[in-house]
C-alpha positions in Angstrom: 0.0 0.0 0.0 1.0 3.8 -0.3 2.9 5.0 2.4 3.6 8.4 0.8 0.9 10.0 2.1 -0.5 10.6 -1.5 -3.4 8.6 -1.1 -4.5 10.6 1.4 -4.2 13.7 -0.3 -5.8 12.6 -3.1 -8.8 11.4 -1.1 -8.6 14.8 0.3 -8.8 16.5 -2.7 -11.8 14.5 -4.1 -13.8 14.6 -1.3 -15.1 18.4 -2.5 -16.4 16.8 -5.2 -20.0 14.4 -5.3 -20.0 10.8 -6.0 -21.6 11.6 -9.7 -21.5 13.7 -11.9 -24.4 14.5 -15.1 -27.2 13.1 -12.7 -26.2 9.7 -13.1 -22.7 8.7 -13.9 -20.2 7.8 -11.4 -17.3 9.2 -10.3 -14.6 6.6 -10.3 -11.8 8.9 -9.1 -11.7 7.5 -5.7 -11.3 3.7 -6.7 -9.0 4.7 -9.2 -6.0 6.3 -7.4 -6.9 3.8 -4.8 -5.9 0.9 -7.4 -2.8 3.0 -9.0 -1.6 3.6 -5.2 -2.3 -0.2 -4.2 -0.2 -1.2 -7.5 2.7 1.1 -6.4 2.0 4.0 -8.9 1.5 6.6 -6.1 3.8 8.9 -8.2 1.4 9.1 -10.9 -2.1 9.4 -9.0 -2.4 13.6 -8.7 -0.9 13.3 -12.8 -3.9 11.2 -13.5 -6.4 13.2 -11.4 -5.3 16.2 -13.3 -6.6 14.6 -16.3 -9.7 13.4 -15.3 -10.5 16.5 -12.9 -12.8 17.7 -15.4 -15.2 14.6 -15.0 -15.8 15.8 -11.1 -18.7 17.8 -9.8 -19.5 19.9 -6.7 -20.2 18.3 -3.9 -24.1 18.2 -3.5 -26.3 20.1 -1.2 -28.5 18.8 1.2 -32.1 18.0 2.2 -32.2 16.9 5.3 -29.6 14.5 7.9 -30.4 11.2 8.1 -31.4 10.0 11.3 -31.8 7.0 13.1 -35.3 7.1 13.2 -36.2 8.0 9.5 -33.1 6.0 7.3 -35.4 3.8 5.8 -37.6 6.4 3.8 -34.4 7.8 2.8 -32.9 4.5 1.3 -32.5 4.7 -2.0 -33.4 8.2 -2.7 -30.4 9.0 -5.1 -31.1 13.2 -3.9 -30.2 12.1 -0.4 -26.3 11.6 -1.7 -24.9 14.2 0.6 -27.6 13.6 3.7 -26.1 9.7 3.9 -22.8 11.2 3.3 -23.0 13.1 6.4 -24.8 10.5 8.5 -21.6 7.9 7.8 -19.8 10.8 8.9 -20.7 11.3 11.7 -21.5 7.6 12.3 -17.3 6.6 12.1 -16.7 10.0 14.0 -18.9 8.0 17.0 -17.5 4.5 16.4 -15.1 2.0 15.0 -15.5 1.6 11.6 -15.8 -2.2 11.2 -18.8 -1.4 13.9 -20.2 0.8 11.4 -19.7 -1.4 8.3 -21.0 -4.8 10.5 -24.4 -3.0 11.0 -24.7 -1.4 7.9 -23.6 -4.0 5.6 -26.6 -6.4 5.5 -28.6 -3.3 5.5 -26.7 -2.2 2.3 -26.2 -5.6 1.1 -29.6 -6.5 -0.9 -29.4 -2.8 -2.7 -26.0 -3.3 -4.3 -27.3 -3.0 -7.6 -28.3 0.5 -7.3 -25.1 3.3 -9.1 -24.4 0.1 -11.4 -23.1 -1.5 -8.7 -20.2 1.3 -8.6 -20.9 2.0 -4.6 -20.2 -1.2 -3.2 -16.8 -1.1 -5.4 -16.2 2.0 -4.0 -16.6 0.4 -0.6 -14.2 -2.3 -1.0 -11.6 -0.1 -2.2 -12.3 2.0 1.2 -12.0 -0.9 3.1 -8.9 -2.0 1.3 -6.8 0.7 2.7 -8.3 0.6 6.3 -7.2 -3.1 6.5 -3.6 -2.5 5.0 -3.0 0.8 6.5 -3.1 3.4 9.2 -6.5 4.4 9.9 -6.3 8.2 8.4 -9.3 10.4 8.6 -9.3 11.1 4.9 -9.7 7.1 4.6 -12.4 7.0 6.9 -14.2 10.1 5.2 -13.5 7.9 1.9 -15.8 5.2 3.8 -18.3 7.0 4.6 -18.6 8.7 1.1 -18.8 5.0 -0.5 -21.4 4.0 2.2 -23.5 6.9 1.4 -23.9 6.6 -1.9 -23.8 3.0 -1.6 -27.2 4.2 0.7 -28.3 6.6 -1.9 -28.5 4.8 -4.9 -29.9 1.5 -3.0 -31.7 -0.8 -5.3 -32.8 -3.9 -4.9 -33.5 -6.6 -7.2 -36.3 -9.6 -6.6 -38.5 -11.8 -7.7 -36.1 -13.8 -10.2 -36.7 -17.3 -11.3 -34.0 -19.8 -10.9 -32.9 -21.7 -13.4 -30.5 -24.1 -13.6 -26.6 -23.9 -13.2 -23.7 -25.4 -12.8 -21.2 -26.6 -10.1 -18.3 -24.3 -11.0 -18.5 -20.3 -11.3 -17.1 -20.3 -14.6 -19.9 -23.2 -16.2 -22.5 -21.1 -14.4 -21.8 -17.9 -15.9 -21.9 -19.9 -19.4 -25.3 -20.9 -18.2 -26.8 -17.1 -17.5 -28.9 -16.4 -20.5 -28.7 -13.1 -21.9 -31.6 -10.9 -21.5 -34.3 -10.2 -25.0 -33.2 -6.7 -25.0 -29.8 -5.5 -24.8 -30.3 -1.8 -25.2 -30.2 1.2 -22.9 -28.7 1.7 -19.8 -28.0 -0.1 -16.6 -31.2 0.3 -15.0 -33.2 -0.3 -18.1 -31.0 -3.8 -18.7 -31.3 -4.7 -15.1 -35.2 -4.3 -15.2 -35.1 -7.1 -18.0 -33.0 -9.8 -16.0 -36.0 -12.2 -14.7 -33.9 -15.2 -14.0 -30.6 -16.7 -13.2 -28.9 -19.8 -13.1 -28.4 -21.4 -9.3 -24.9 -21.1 -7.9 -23.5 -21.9 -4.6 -26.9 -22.2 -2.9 -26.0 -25.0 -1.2 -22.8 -23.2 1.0 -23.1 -22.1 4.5 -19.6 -22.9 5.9 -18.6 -19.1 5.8 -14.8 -20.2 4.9 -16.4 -21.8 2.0 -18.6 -18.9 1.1 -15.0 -17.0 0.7 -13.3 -19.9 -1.2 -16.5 -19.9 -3.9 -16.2 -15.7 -4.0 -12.3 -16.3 -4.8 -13.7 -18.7 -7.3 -16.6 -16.0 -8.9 -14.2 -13.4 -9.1 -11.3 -15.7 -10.9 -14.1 -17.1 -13.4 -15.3 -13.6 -13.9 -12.5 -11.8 -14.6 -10.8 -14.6 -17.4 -14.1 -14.4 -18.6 -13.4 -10.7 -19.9 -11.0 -12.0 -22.0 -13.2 -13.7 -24.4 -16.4 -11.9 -23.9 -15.4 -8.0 -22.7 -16.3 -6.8 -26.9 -19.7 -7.4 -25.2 -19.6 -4.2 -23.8 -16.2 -3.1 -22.3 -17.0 -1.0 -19.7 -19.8 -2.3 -18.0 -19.1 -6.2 -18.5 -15.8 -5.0 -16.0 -18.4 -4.8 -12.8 -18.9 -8.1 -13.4 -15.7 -9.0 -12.3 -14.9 -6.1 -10.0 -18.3 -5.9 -7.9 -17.7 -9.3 -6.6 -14.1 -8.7 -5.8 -15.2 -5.5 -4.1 -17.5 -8.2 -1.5 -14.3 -10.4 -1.4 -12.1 -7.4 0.0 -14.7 -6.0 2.6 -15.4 -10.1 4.3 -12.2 -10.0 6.4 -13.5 -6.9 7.6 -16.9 -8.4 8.5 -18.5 -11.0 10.6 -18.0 -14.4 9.4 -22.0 -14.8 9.9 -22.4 -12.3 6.9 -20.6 -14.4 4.5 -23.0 -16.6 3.1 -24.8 -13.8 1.9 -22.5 -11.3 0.6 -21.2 -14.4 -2.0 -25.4 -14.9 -3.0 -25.5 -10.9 -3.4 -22.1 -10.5 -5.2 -23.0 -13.8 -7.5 -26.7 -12.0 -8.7 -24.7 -8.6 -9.1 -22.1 -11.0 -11.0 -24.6 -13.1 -13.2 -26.8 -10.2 -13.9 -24.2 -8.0 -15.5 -23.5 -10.8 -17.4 -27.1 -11.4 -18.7 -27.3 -7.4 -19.4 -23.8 -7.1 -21.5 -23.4 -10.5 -23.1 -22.2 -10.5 -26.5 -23.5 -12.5 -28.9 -20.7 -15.1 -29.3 -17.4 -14.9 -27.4 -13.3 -14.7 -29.4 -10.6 -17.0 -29.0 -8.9 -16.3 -26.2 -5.4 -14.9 -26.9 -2.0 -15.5 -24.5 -0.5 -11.9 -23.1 2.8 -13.0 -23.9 5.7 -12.7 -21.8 4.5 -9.5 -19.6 5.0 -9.0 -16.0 2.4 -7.7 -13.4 4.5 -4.8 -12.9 4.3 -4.2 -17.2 0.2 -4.3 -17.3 -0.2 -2.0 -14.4 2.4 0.4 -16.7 0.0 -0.5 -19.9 -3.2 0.4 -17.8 -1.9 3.8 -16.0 -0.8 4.7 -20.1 -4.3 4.4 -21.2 -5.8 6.2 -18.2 -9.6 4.9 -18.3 -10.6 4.2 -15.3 -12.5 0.8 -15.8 -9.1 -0.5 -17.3 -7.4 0.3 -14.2 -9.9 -1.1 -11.8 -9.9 -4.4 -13.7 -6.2 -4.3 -13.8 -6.3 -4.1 -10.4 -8.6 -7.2 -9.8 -6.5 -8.6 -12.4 -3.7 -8.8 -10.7 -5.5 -9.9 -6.9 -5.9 -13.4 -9.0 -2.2 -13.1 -11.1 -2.6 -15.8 -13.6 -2.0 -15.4 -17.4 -5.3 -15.1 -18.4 -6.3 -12.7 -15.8 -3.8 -10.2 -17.2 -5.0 -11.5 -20.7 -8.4 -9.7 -19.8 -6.4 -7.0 -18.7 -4.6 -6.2 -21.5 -8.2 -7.4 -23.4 -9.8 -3.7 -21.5 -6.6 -1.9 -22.7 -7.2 -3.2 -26.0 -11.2 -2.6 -26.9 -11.4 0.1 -24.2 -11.6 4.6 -25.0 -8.3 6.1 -23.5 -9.0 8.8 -21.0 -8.1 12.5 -22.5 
C-alpha cells in the first residue's frame, strides 16, 4: 500500500467533489487512485487526477440529515447523496469503523445494484486501505462517502426465477442467459433480467462462502477476455463488484458471508445477462508480460474501468487474468 501520504491527499482533494457527476454517472476517481496507489503508482495518482478533474462535480447540497429514526424512507433516494454522506460521517466520527460497516452492511447488502453497482466497489476499495493501512481520517471520510452513496442509490432486485446452473462459477456464468433486450442503460438492462442460473446455494460454511467468492471473481474476470467486446465497460463490474465483496469479508462478521457471495453472484450473473455479447473470441495469450508491465500498460491508457480491472486482475495473477487485462486496454476509449 502507499505510504507516501498521496493517497490521502488525493482522497482529500476529491472529497469536495459528489460521487456523480451529469445526474447519473459515477465518479470513479476515488477507486481509481486507490488501485494506481495499491499497485505502487503513487507517483502518478495527482498526474492522473489532473486529467480526469474535469469529469468531477460539486459536492451536493442537502435536504435533510439522516437520522436514526427516518433511514429507511431515505434509502435509495439518489437526492439524499450528501444527507447519507454526512450521516456515515458522523457515524465513524462515533464509532469503529468495522462497527459501522458490521451493522450497515446487510442493511446495504440486498441494494447493491443500485449506481451500477459502482458503490459497493467503492466500498471495497475504502475498506482495502483501512485493513492494509493506518486508519487516516481522509480514509475514513472515503468510507463513509462509499457507504452513502452506496445508501443513496440502494436498489434492490427480486422476484427472479431460478434456473438451472452449474457446479463451477465459470460453467455457471456460461449458463446465464442473456436478457431479450440488450439496449439502454443499466437500469433499463437490469429491469429485464427475470432469471438466473443457481450457484453456490447449497454453501453455508462461511470459509467456503470466501473460497466460492475467490472462485466467482477468478471465473469472472478470465471471462473478460473472451467476452469483454460485449460491452467493455460495464461487463468489468462483473468481475470487480464481486471482488469488491471479497475485499470487505475480512473486515466483517463471518456470519455475513454466506450472503454477501449470494448478493455478489446476482450482481455478477446479472451483468452478465445485461452485457453479453453474442458469441465470445478465441482467447489470446498476453505473452511474456510481468504484473508490474500491465499496471504500466493500464496507468498509459488512463480509463478508469481499465485500471480497476487491472487491479482485480492482478489480486488473481494468472495469465489469463492479465489476458483480460490487456483485453480492456485493447477494446477500451483512453482517458483524455
Amino acid at each position: 500500500m502507499d505510504t507516501t501520504g498521496t493517497l490521502d491527499e488525493a482522497l482529500q482533494r476529491l472529497h469536495t467533489s459528489g460521487p456523480e457527476r451529469l445526474g447519473r454517472l459515477t465518479n470513479h476517481a476515488p477507486m481509481a487512485v486507490e488501485a494506481l496507489a495499491a499497485r505502487g503508482q503513487a507517483a502518478a495518482v495527482h498526474r492522473w487526477l489532473d486529467v480526469y478533474a474535469s469529469r468531477l462535480e460539486e459536492f451536493p447540497d442537502g435536504v435533510e440529515p439522516v437520522t436514526d429514526a427516518d433511514w429507511r424512507e431515505a434509502l435509495g433516494d439518489p437526492r439524499r447523496a450528501a444527507d447519507w454522506i454526512g450521516h456515515f460521517g458522523r457515524e465513524l466520527a462515533e464509532r469503529p469503523w468495522r462497527e459501522v460497516l458490521a451493522l450497515w452492511w446487510p442493511r446495504l447488502l440486498p441494494g447493491m445494484y443500485g449506481g451500477s453497482t459502482h458503490p459497493v466497489i467503492r466500498v471495497g476499495h475504502a475498506v482495502r486501505t483501512l485493513l492494509a493501512g493506518d486508519v487516516t481520517e481522509p480514509r475514513l471520510t472515503e468510507l463513509a462517502h462509499g457507504l452513502g452513496y452506496w445508501a443513496a442509490r440502494h436498489h434492490p432486485v427480486t422476484g427472479l426465477v431460478p434456473v438451472p446452473g452449474a457446479e463451477s462459477a465459470e460453467a455457471a456464468l456460461d449458463a446465464v442467459e442473456p436478457v431479450a433486450e440488450r439496449t439502454g442503460g443499466f437500469p433499463a438492462r437490469l429491469g429485464g433480467v427475470r432469471s438466473l442460473p443457481v450457484w453456490a446455494t447449497g454453501v453455508t460454511d462461511p470459509a467456503d462462502a470466501r473460497h466460492r467468492l475467490a472462485e466467482l471473481v477468478r471465473a469472472a474476470t478470465h471471462r473478460y477476455a473472451t467476452h469483454g467486446h460485449g460491452q467493455e465497460t460495464m461487463l468489468v463490474h462483473a468481475a470487480t463488484a464481486p471482488n469488491a465483496v471479497l475485499r470487505t469479508l475480512p473486515a466483517l462478521p463471518r456470519a455475513l458471508w454466506v450472503p454477501s457471495l449470494r448478493a455478489a453472484w446476482t450482481a455478477s450473473a446479472a451483468v452478465t445477462a445485461m452485457y453479453a455479447p453474442d458469441a465470445p473470441v478465441a482467447y489470446v495469450p498476453p505473452g511474456r508480460v510481468t504484473p508490474e508491465e500491465v499496471v504500466e500498460r493500464a496507468l498509459a491508457h488512463g480509463d478508469e474501468h481499465v485500471i480497476k480491472l487491472t487491479d482485480t486482475a492482478l489480486d488473481i495473477g494468472d495469465e489469463r487474468a492479465l489476458a483480460a487485462a490487456l483485453r480492456a486496454v485493447e477494446l477500451s476509449e483512453p482517458l483524455r
